[in-house]
C-alpha positions in Angstrom: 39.0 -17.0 -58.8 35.2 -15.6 -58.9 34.0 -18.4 -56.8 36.9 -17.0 -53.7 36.0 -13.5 -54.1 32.2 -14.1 -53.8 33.1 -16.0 -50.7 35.6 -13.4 -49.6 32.5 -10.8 -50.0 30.3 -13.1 -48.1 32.3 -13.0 -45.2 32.6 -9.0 -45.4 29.0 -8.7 -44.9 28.6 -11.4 -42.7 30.9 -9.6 -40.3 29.5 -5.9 -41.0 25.9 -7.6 -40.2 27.8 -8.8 -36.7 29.5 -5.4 -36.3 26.1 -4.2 -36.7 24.3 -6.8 -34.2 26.5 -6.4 -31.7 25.7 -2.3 -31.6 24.2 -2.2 -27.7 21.4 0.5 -27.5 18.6 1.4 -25.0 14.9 0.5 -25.1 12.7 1.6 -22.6 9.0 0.2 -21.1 6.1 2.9 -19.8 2.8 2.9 -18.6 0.5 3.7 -20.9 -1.4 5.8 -19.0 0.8 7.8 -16.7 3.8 7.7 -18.7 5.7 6.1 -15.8 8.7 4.6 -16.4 8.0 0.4 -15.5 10.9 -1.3 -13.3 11.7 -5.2 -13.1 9.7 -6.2 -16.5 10.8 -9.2 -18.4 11.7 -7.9 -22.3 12.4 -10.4 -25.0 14.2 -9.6 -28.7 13.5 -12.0 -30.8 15.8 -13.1 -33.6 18.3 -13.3 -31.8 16.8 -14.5 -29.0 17.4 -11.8 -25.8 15.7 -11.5 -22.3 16.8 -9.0 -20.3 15.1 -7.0 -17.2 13.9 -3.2 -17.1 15.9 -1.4 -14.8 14.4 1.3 -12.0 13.9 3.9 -15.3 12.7 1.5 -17.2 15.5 1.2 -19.5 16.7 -2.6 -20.9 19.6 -3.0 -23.1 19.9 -5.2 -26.1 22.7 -5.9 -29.2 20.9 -4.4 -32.3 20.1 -7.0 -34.5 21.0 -6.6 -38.1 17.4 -6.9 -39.5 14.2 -6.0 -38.3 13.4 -7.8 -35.2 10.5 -7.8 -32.3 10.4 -7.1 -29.2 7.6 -8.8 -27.0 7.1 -7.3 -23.4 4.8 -9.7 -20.4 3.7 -8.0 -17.4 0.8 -9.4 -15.2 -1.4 -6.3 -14.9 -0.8 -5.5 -18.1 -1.9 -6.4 -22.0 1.3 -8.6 -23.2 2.7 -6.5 -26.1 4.7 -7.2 -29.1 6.3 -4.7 -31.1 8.3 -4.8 -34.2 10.9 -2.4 -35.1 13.7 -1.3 -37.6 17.6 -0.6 -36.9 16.6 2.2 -38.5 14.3 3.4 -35.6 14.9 6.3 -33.8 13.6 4.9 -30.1 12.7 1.6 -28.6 9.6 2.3 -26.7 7.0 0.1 -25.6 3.9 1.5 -24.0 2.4 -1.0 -21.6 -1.6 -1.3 -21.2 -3.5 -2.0 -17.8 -5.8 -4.6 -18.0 -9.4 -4.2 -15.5 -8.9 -8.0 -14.1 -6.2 -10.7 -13.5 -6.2 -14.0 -14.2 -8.0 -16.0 -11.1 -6.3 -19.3 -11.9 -2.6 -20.5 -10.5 -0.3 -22.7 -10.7 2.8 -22.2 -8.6 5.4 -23.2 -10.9 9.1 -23.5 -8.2 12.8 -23.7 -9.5 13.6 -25.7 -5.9 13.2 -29.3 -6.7 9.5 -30.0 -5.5 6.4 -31.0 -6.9 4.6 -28.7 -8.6 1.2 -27.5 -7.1 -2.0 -26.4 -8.4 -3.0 -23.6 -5.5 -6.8 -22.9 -7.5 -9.6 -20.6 -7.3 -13.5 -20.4 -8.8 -12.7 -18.7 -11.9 -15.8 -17.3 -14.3 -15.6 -18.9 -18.1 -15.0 -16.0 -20.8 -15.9 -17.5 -24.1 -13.2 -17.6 -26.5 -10.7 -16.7 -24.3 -8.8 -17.1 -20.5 -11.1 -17.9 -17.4 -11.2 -14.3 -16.1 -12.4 -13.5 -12.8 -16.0 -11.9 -12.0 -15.2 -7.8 -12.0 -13.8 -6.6 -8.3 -16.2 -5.4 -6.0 -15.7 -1.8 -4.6 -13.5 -2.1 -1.1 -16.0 -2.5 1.6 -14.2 -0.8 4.6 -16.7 -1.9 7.2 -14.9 -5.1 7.1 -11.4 -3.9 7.8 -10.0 -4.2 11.5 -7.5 -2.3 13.1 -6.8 -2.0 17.0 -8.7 0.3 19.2 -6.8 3.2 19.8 -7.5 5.2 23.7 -5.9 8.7 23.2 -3.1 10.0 25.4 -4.7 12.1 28.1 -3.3 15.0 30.0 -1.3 14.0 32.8 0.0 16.4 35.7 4.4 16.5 35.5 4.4 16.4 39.8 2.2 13.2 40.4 3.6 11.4 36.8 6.6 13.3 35.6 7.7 10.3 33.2 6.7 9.3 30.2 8.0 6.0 28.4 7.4 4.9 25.0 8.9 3.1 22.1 10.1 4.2 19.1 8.1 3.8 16.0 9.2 4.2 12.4 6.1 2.5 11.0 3.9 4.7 8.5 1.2 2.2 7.6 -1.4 4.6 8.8 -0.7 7.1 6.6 -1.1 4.7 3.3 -4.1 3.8 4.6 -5.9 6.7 5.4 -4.5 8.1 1.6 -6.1 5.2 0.0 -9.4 5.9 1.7 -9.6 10.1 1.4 -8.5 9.0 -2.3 -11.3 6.7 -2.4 -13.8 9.3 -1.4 -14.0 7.9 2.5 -12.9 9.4 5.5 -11.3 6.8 7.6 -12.4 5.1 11.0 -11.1 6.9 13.9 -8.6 3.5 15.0 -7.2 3.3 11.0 -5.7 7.1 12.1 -2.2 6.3 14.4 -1.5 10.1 14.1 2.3 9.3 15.1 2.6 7.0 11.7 1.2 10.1 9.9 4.1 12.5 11.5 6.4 10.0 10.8 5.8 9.4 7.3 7.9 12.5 6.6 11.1 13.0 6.3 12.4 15.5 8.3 15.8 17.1 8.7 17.7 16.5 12.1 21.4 16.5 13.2 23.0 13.3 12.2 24.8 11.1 14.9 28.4 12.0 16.2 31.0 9.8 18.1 30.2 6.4 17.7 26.6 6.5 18.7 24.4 5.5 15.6 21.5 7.6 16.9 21.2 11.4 17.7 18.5 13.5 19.7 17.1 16.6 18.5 14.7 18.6 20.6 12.8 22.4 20.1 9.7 24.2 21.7 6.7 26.0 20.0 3.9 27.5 20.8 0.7 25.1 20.1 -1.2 26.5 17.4 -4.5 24.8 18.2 -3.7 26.4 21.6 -1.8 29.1 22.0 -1.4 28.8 26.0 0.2 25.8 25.7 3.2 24.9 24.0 4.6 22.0 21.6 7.2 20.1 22.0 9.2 18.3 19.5 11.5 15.0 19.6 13.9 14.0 16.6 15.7 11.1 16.2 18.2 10.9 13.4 19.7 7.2 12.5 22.6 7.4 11.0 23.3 7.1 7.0 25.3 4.2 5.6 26.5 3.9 2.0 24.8 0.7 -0.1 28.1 -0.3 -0.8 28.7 -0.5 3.0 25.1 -2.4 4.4 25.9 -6.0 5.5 25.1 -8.7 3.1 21.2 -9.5 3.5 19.6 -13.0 3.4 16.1 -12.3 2.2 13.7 -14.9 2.2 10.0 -13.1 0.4 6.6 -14.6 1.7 3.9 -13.6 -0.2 0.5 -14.8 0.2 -1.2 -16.3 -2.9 -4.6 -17.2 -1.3 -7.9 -15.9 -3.3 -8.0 -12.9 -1.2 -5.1 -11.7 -3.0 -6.8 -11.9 -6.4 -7.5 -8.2 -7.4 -5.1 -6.2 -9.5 -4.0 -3.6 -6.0 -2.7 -6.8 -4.4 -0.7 -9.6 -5.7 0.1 -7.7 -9.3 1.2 -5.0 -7.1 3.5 -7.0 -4.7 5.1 -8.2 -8.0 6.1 -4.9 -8.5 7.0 -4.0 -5.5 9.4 -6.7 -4.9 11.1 -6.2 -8.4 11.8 -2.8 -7.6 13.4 -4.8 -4.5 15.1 -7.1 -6.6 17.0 -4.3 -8.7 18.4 -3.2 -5.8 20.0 -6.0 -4.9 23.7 -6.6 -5.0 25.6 -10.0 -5.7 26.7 -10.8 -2.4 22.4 -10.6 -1.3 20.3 -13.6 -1.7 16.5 -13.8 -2.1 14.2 -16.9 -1.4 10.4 -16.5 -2.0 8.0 -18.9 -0.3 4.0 -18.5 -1.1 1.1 -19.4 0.8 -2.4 -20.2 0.1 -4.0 -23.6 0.8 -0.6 -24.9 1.2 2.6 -23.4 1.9 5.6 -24.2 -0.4 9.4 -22.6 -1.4 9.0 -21.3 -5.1 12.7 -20.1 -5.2 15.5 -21.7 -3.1 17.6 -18.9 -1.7 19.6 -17.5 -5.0 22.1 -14.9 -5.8 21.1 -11.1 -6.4 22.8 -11.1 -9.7 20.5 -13.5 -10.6 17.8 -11.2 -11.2 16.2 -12.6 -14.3 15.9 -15.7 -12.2 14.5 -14.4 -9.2 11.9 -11.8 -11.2 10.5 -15.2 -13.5 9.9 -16.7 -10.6 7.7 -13.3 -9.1 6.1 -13.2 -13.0 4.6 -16.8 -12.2 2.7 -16.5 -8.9 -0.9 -16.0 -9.6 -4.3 -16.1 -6.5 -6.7 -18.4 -5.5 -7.2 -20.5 -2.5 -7.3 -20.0 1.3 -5.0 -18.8 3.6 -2.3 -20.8 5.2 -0.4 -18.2 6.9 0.8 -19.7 10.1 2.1 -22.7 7.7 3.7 -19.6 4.9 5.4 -18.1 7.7 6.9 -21.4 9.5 8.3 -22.3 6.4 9.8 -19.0 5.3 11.3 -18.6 8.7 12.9 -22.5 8.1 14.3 -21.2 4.9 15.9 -18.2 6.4 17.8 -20.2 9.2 19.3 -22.4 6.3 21.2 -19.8 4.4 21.6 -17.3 7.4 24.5 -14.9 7.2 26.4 -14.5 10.6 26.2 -10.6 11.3 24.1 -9.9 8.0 20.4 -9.0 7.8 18.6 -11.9 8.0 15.0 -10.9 7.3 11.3 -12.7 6.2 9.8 -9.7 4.1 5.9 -10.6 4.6 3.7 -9.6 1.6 -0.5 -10.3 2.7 -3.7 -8.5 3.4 -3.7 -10.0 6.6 -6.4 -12.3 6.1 -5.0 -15.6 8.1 -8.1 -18.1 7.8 -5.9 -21.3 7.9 -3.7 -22.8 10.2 -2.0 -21.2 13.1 -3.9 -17.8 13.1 -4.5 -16.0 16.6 -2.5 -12.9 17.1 -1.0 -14.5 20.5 0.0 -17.8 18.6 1.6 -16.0 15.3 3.0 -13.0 17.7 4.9 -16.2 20.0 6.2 -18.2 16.3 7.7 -14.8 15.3 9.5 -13.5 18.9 10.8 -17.3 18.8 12.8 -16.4 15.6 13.3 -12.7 16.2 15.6 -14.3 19.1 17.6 -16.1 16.4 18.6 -13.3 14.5 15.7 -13.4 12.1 14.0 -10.2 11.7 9.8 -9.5 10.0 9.2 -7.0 8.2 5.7 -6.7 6.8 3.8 -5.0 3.7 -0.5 -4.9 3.5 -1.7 -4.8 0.5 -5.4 -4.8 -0.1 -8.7 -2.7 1.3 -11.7 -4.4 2.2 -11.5 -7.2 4.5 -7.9 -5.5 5.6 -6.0 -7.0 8.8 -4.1 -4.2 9.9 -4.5 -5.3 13.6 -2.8 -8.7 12.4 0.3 -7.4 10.4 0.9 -4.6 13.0 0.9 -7.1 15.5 3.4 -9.5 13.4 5.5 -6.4 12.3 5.9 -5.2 16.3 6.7 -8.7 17.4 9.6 -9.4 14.8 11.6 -6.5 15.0 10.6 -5.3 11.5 8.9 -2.5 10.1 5.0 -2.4 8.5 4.2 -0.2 5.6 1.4 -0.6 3.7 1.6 -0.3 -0.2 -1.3 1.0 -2.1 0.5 1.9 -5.2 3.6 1.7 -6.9 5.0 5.1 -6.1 4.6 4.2 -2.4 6.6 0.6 -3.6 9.5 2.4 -5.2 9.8 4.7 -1.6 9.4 1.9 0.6 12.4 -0.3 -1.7 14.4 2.0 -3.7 14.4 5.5 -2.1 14.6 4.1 1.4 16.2 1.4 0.8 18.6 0.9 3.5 16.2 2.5 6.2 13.7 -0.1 5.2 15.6 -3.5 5.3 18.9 -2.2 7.7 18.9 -2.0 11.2 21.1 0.1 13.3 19.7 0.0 16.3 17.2 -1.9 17.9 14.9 -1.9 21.0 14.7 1.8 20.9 13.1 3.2 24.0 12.5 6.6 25.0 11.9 8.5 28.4 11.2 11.9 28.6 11.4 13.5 32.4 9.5 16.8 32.5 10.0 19.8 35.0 6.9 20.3 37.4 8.2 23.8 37.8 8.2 24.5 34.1 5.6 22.4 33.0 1.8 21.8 34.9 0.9 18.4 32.6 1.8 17.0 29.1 0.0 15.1 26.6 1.6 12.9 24.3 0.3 12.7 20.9 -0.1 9.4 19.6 1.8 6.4 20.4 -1.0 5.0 22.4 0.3 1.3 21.2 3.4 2.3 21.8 3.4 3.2 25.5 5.7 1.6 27.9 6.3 1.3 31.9 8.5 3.6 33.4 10.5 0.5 34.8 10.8 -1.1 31.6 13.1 1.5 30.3 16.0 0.2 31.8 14.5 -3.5 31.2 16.9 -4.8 28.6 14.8 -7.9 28.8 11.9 -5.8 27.1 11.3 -5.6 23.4 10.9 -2.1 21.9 11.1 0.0 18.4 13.9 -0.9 15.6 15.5 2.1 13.7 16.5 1.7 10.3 19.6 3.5 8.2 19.1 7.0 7.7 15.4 6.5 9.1 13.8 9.2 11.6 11.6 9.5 14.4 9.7 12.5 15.6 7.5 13.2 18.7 5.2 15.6 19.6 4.0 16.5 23.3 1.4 19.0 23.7 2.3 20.8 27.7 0.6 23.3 29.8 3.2 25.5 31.3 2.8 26.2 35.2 0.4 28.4 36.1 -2.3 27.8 33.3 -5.4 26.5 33.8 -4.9 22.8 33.3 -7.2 20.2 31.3 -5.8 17.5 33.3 -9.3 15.0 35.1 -8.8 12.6 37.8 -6.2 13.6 40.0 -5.1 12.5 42.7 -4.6 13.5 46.2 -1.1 14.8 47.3 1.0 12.2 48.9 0.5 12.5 52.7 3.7 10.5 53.8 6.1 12.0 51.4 7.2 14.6 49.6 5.5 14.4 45.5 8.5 15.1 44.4 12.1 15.4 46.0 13.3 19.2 45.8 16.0 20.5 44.2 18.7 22.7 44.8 17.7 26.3 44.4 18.6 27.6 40.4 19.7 23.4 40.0 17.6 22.9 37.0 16.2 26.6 36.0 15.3 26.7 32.6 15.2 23.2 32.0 11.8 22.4 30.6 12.3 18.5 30.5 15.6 15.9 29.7 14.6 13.1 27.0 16.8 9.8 27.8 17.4 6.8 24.7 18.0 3.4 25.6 19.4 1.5 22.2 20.9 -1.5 21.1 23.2 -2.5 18.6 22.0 -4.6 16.0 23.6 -7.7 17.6 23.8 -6.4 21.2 22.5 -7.4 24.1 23.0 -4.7 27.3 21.3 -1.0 25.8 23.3 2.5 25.7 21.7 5.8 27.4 22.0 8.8 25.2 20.1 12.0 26.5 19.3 15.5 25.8 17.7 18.2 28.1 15.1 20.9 26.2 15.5 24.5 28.0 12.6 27.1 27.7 11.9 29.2 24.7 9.1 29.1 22.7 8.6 30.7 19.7 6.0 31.0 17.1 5.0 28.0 15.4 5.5 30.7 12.2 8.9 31.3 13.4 10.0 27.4 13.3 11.6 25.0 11.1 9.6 24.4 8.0 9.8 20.4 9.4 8.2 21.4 12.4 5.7 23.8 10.9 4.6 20.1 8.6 4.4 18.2 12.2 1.9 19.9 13.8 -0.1 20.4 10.5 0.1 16.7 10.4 -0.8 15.8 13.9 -3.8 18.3 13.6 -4.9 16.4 10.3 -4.8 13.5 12.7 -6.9 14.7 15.3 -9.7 16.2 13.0 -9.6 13.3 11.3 -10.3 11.3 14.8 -12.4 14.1 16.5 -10.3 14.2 19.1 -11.2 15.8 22.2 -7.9 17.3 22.6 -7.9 19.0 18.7 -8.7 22.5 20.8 -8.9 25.3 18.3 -7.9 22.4 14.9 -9.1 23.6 11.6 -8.7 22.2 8.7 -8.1 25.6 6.9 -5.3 26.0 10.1 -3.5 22.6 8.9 -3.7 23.2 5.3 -2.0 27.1 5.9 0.6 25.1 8.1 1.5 22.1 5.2 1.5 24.6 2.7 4.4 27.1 4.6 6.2 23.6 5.1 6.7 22.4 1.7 10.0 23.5 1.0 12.3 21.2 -1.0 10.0 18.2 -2.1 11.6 16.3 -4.7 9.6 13.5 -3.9 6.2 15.2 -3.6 4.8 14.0 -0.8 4.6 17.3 1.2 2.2 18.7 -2.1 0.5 15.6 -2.1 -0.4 15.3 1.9 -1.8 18.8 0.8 -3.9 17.6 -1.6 -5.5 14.9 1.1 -5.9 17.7 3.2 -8.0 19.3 0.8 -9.9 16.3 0.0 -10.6 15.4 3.5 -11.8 19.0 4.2 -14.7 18.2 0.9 -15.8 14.9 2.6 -15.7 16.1 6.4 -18.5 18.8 4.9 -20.3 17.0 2.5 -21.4 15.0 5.7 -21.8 17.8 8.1 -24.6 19.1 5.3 -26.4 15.7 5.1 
């Protein structure tokens, strides 16, 4: 009779010990430093064994255990950490430790059934422990190349009264010049595209009606670097679609492993960046991730997005060293895309580099050919730099024009999270592609225009109704603003090297009498659908009206501070009466709502730039 009640008691407590393990609770895995919350990390409980993944707050969940138990947390870029805890313990928090270097040694360990490849670098012994690399040099941004950028000029409305461009939601430029001011340098007059700058706002417009996924917006200020002249304004609002509503996405990433990559702002960082991705995935997604370096090869076949574990181990492997394959990388991820590609889905090679293509196919004209080939299949490019010193913007521009895609460069994590969680659909989901614009100005109303920015952008007046000719992509929810500085009629124009009238016909036809009073200029949109072929014309006419830049929209009143940042930071010729002291009284009336706090921080940079620009006027 003793003997069955001890065993009767034994099985009470070993099911109150189960009741108690099975208790779920929350854990949650910071930075050290900042305190920021860190997404897509690997978390293990041991005894019983659990892995699970940090979520975007980073928050895991585990099944208490009954005793006290540890919980080890590995992160390249960080100090692996292994704490042990209590059920009695009030929080589950793990603070996570930068290391100062990475390991320079790889291995490129695949789940697809291949053999396994050593992709290797020079690594520097460290006695007693890991080969470690040699410390990271400070960026050298003599060595970075971007495309030469030729300023819009002035151009008179009754000898050229069209203006073409294409659409441009890109905001690499912005990134760039942030991680230079931050570094203490001003940047190099072709690094500042002032229209990626405007556009790296978000600005408020009216959203789309009817059927048409794109809308026009248009209003008129007075120029504050010039008050004879006025500013005009062009918005174009995407439409929003729910998550739940996006087309299932075929994802293949490519991220470039070479040696280049080896410093803790590049492939560590990509790493995170692509987790954050990966948590935003939903099941009917599928990610494959190929890598690059002296060799190309897949690391994950195309899996699931509920398979997140899966497809973040396989991110936590990847480590740097070798040269650069690119041309080989991106042949291979396109090959990959084709084989799992969903009919009507978003079929897209995310591209993760520097931009330093050393091996293989590498010219611009040979890369920009291998990627329109495969836009024309239905695979789209999006690109992400990572990196400074030895930076390739004029490559992954280039790459990023040609494929349909967008190019953002990343040079920290809070720019990550935007580019993958807050703008998620914007950044991967197109809803309209080819995006031209043509705006028509009145020579009776307006003397000459400048546009401002877009000089890569720029586009024959006959190749607006070209369908044949590739242009902008819009994302969900994303927006693009334009800005054209005019000189009404009658002012004294800064327009140079006219030409003569026309002696055989008429400049321009003439109108009715009253036909078109008040009608400063009409902008015209030619779009495509995602999958379409033949474009659709929306337009919208702007009617006189200036006000006060004062007087405007708090969005507009951040425009022109922005494209005034740009042109001091250039030294434009066509910044007129620019300050910095005028931009930084415009950004700070424009701040508004900012929940995200980009509007205080472009102030900041503002303020920063303004220091540097006089430290080197008093040297």
């Amino acid at each position: 009779m003793k003997k069955l009640f001890l065993l009767a008691l034994s099985a009470l407590l070993t099911a109150a010990g189960f009741a108690q393990s099975s208790k779920t609770t929350t854990g949650h895995v910071l930075d050290a430093q900042s305190g920021h919350p860190l997404p897509g990390i690997i978390v293990t409980v041991k005894s019983p064994l659990q892995k699970m993944v940090t979520d975007m707050a980073g928050k895991f969940m585990f099944k208490m255990p009954a005793d006290s138990f540890t919980i080890e947390v590995q992160c390249i870029g960080y100090e692996t950490l292994a704490r042990r805890f209590s059920p009695k313990d009030a929080a589950f928090e793990i603070k996570m430790t930068p290391v100062k270097a990475a390991l320079n040694e790889v291995v490129v360990t695949g789940y697809a059934p291949r053999l396994k490849k050593s992709l290797t670098a020079a690594s520097v012994a460290y006695e007693g422990r890991a080969a470690m690399p040699a410390p990271m040099p400070r960026a050298d941004y003599n060595t970075d190349e971007f495309n030469t950028i030729n300023e819009n000029a002035f151009h008179p409305a009754r000898q050229r009264p069209l203006s073409t461009f294409s659409a441009d939601v890109d905001r690499a430029s912005y990134s760039v010049v942030r991680k230079m001011l931050n570094s203490g340098y001003l940047p190099p007059a072709d690094a500042v595209r002032v229209e990626e700058l405007i556009n790296y706002f978000d600005y408020v417009y009216p959203a789309p009606v009817n059927n048409d996924p794109v809308a026009i917006h248009t209003d008129l200020a007075i120029c504050p670097w010039n008050t004879q002249h006025q500013l005009v304004r062009i918005g174009i609002q995407g439409k929003k679609v729910p998550t739940d509503k996006l087309p299932a996405s075929n994802l293949v990433f490519l991220i470039d492993v070479s040696g280049s990559m080896n410093q803790e702002n590049r492939l560590p960082l990509v790493k995170q960046a692509f987790k954050a991705l990966v948590q935003q995935l939903r099941p009917q997604d599928r990610v494959a991730i190929v890598v690059y370096a002296g060799a190309a090869g897949l690391v994950l076949p195309s899996t699931s997005g509920r398979e997140k574990m899966k497809i973040t181990e396989a991110l936590e492997q990847l480590s740097a060293g070798g040269s650069t394959a690119g041309g080989a990388g991106i042949q291979l991820a396109y090959q990959t895309a084709l084989e799992h590609f969903i009919k009507e889905g978003n079929n897209r090679v995310i591209l993760a580099t520097d931009g330093d293509f050393n091996v293989g196919v590498h010219s611009d004209g040979d890369l920009a050919k291998l990627v329109e080939a495969q836009r024309e299949k239905g695979v789209f490019l999006s690109v992400l730099g990572f990196g400074m010193g030895n930076y390739k913007d004029n490559h992954l521009e280039t790459l990023a024009d040609k494929g349909n895609g967008n190019y953002a460069y990343i040079d920290n994590f809070e720019e990550a999270r935007r580019t993958f969680v807050t703008e998620f659909g914007g950044t991967l989901f197109t809803i309209a592609k080819d995006v031209k614009l043509q705006v028509e100005f009145n020579p009776k109303i307006v003397q000459s225009y400048r546009l401002i920015g877009y000089e890569n952008r720029l586009l024959n007046d006959a190749d607006f109704n070209d369908d044949r000719k590739d242009a902008g992509d819009m994302g969900a929810g994303h927006t693009v603003t334009a800005l054209y500085e005019i000189v009404p009629a009658g002012v004294t124009s800064p327009v140079t090297g006219t030409t003569d009238p026309l002696k055989y016909q008429p400049n321009t036809p003439t109108p009715e009498p009253g036909t078109f009073d008040g009608e400063v200029l009409t902008v015209k949109m030619r779009y495509k659908e995602p999958n379409g072929k033949k474009s659709r014309l929306v337009e919208k006419v702007l009617r006189s009206g200036a006000r006060k830049i004062e007087e405007c929209p708090e969005d507009f009143r951040l425009a022109a501070s922005v494209a005034e940042f740009g042109m001091l930071l250039r030294n434009s010729a066509f910044s007129g009466r620019s300050s910095w002291e005028d931009a930084i009284r415009l950004a700070a009336s424009a701040r508004g709502e900012d929940p995200e706090g980009y509007r205080a921080e472009y102030l900041q940079l503002l303020k920063k730039a303004k220091v540097i620009r006089e430290g080197i006027a008093k040297k």
